[in-house]
C-alpha positions as CSV (number, residue, x, y, z in Angstrom):
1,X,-16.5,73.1,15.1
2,X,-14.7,75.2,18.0
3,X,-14.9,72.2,20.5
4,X,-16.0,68.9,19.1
5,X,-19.8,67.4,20.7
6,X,-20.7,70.9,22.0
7,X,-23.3,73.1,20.4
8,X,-23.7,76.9,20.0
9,X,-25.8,78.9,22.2
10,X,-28.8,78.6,20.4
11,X,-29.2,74.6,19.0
12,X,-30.2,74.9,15.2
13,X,-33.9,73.9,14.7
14,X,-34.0,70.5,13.3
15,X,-35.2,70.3,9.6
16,X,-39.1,68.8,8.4
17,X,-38.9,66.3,5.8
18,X,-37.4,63.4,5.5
19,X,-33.7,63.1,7.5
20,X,-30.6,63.6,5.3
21,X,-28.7,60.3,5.6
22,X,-24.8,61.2,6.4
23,X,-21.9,59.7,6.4
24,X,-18.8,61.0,8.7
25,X,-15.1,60.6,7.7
26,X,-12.2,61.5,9.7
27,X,-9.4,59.7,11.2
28,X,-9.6,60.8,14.9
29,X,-12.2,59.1,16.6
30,X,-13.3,61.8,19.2
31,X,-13.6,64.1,16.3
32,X,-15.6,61.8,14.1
33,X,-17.9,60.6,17.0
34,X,-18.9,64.1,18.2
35,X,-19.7,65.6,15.1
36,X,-22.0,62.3,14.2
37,X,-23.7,63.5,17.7
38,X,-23.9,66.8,16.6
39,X,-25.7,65.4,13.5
40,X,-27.7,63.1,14.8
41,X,-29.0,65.7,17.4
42,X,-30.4,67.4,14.1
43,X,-32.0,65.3,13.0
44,X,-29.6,63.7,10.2
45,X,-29.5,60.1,9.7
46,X,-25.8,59.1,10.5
47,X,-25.8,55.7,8.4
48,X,-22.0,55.2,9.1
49,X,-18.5,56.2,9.9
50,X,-15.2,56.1,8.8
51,X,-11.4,56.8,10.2
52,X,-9.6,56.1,6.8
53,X,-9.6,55.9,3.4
54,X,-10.3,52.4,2.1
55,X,-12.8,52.1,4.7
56,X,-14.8,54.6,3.9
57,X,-14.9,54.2,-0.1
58,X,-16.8,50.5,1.5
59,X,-18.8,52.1,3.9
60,X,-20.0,54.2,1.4
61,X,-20.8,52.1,-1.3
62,X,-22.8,49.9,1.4
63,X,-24.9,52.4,2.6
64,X,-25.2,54.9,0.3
65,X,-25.7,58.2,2.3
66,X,-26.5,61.9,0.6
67,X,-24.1,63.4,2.2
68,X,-20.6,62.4,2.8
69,X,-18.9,64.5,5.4
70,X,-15.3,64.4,4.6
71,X,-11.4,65.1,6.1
72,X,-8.9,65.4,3.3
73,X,-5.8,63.9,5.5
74,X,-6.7,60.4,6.0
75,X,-4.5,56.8,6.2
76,X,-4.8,54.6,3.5
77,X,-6.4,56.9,0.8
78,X,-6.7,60.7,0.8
79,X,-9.6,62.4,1.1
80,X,-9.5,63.9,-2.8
81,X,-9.0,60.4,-3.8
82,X,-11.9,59.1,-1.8
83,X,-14.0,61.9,-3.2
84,X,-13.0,60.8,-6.9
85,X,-13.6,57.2,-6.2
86,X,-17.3,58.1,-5.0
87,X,-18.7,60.9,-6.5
88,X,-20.1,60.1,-9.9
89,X,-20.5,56.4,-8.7
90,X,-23.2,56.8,-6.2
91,X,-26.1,58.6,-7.6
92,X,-27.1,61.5,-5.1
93,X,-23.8,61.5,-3.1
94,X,-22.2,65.2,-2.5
95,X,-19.5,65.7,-0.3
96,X,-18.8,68.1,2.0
97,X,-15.1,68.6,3.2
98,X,-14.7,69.6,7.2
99,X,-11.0,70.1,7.1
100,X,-8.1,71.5,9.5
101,X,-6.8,73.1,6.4
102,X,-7.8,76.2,4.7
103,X,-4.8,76.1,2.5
104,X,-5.9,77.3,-1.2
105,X,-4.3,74.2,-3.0
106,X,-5.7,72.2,-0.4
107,X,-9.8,73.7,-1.4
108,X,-9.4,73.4,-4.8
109,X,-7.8,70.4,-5.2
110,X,-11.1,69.3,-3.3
111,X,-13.3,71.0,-5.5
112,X,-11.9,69.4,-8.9
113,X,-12.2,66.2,-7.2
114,X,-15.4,66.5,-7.0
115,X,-16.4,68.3,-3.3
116,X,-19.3,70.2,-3.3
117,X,-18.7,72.5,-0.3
118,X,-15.1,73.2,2.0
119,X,-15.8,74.3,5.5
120,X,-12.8,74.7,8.2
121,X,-12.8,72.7,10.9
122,X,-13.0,76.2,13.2
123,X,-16.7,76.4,12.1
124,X,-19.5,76.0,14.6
125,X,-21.6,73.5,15.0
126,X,-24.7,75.4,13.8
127,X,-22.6,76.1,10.6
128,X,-21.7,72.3,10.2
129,X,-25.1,71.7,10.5
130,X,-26.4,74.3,7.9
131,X,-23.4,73.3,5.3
132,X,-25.1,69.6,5.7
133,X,-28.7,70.6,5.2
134,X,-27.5,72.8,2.2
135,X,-25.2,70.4,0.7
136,X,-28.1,68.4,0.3
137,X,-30.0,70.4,-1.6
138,X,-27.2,71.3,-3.9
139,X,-26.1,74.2,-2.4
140,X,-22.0,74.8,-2.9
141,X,-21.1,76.1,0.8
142,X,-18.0,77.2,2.0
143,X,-16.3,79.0,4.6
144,X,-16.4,82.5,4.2
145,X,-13.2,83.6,1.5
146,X,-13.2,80.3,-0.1
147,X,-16.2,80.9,-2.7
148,X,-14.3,83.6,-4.3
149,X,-11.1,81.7,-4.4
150,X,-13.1,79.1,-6.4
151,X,-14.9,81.3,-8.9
152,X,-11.9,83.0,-9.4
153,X,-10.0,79.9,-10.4
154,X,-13.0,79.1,-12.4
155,X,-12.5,82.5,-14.4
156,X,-8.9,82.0,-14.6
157,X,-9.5,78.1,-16.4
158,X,-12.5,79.2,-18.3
159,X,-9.8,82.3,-19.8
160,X,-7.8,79.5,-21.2
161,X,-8.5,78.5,-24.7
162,X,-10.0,75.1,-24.5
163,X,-8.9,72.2,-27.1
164,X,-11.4,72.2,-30.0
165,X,-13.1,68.6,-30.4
166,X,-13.6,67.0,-34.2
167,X,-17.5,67.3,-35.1
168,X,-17.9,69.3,-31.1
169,X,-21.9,68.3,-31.2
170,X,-24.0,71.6,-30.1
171,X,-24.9,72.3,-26.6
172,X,-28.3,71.0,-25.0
173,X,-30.8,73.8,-25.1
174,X,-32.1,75.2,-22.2
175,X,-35.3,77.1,-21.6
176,X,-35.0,80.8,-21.0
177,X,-35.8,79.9,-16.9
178,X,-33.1,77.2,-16.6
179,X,-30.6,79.4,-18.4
180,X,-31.8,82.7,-16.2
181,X,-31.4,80.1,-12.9
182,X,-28.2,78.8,-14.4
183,X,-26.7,82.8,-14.6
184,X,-27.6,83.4,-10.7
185,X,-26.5,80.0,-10.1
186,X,-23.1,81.9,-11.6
187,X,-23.5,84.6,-10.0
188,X,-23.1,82.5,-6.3
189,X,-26.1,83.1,-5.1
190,X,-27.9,80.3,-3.3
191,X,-31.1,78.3,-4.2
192,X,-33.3,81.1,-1.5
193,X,-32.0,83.5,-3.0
194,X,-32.8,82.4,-6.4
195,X,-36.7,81.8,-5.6
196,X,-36.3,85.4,-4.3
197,X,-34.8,86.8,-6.8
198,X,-37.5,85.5,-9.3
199,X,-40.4,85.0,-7.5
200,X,-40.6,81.7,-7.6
201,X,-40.2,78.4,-4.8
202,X,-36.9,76.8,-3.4
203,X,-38.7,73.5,-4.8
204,X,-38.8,74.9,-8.4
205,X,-35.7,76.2,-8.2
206,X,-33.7,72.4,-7.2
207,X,-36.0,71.5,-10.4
208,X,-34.7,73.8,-12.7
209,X,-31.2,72.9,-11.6
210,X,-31.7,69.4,-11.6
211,X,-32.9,69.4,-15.3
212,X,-30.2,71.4,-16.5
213,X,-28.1,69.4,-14.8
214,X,-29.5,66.3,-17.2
215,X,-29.3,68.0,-19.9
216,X,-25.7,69.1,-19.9
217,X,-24.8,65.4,-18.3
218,X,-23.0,67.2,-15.7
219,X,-22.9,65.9,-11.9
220,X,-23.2,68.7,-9.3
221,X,-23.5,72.5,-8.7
222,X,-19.8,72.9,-9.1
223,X,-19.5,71.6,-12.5
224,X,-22.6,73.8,-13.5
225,X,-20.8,77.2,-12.4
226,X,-17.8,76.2,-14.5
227,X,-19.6,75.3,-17.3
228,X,-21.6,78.5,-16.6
229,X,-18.4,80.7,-16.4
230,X,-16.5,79.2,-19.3
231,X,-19.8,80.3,-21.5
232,X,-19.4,83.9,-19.5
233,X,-23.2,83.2,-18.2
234,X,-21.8,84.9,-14.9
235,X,-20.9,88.3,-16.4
236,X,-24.7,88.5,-18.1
């Protein structure tokens, strides 16, 4: 967000349905108070904040929010580190780094730790706002540039030959919707424009994804476009 606690021209609309419980992690206080405002003033659920590391990993754990809102340059324990400590533990979490950096190591160190989206701490408020709502659907959002850098590095780890296991068992099978959701899911495009695409609802879309998600025991959207990628899904 350009100035922390102010809000774009035109306020985003706040969203029906239940509120998306958040959790806010940053080290400078202002910061981390005025974009829980900001949230709050949508219509998000801020269950609790957190200015470092250790403390947030507790926080977290105690009140188990669906979207963590996270800065990577924190006292006690990085951000990457929080991220591998939660996500995986709490069923539900996704994290959604709101960093100063836009360094590339920086976004995809993030990403294999487990980060769903990446947005730059430049961003609006109404994009803050739309990352959150997104995240918690399962959307991967990032600021514009970054998406390509991590399907590229994606492409570039799914080019490498991977170590054969002993008595490898054979992949889950999907039906022929969840495997033509997983290749637009490849592809980057977002859950809307998935429904779109093939005529169908957001809702049934989230479901598809979800499944396939269970069936290939993976955790989030990210790991499902690299497991997409590596099996060249995306170039179908």
């Amino acid at each position: 967000m350009n100035q922390p606690g102010t809000t774009s021209t035109q306020a985003p609309e706040a969203a029906t349905g239940p509120a998306i419980r958040v959790m806010v992690v940053d080290d400078h206080p202002m910061w981390r108070d005025a974009v829980a405002r900001d949230l709050d003033a949508a219509g998000c659920e801020v269950v609790a904040t957190a200015g470092d590391g250790p403390q947030a990993v507790r926080r977290a754990k105690a009140t188990g929010p669906q979207v963590l809102v996270l800065d990577l340059n924190l006292p006690g324990m990085p951000g990457v580190e929080v991220c591998k400590e939660l996500v995986g533990t709490l069923p539900g979490l996704r994290v959604l780094v709101l960093s100063a950096s836009g360094e590339h190591a920086d976004v995809l160190e993030a990403v294999k730790s487990g980060a769903t989206g990446y947005l730059v701490k430049s961003a609006s408020t109404a994009e803050l706002i739309d990352a959150v709502r997104r995240t918690a659907v399962g959307d991967a959002v990032f600021t514009p540039g970054l998406a390509g850098l991590v399907l590229g590095e994606y492409r570039r780890l799914a080019s490498e030959p991977a170590p054969t296991a002993p008595d490898e068992p054979s992949a889950p099978r999907l039906t022929d919707r969840e495997t033509e959701v997983l290749r637009l899911v490849a592809k980057g495009l977002s859950y809307k424009q998935i429904a779109e695409r093939l005529v169908i609802s957001h809702r049934t879309v989230q479901n598809h994804v979800q499944n396939t998600l269970g069936k290939l025991h993976l955790h989030n959207r990210v790991e499902l476009v690299r497991y997409a990628i590596e099996r060249g899904l995306d170039d179908a």
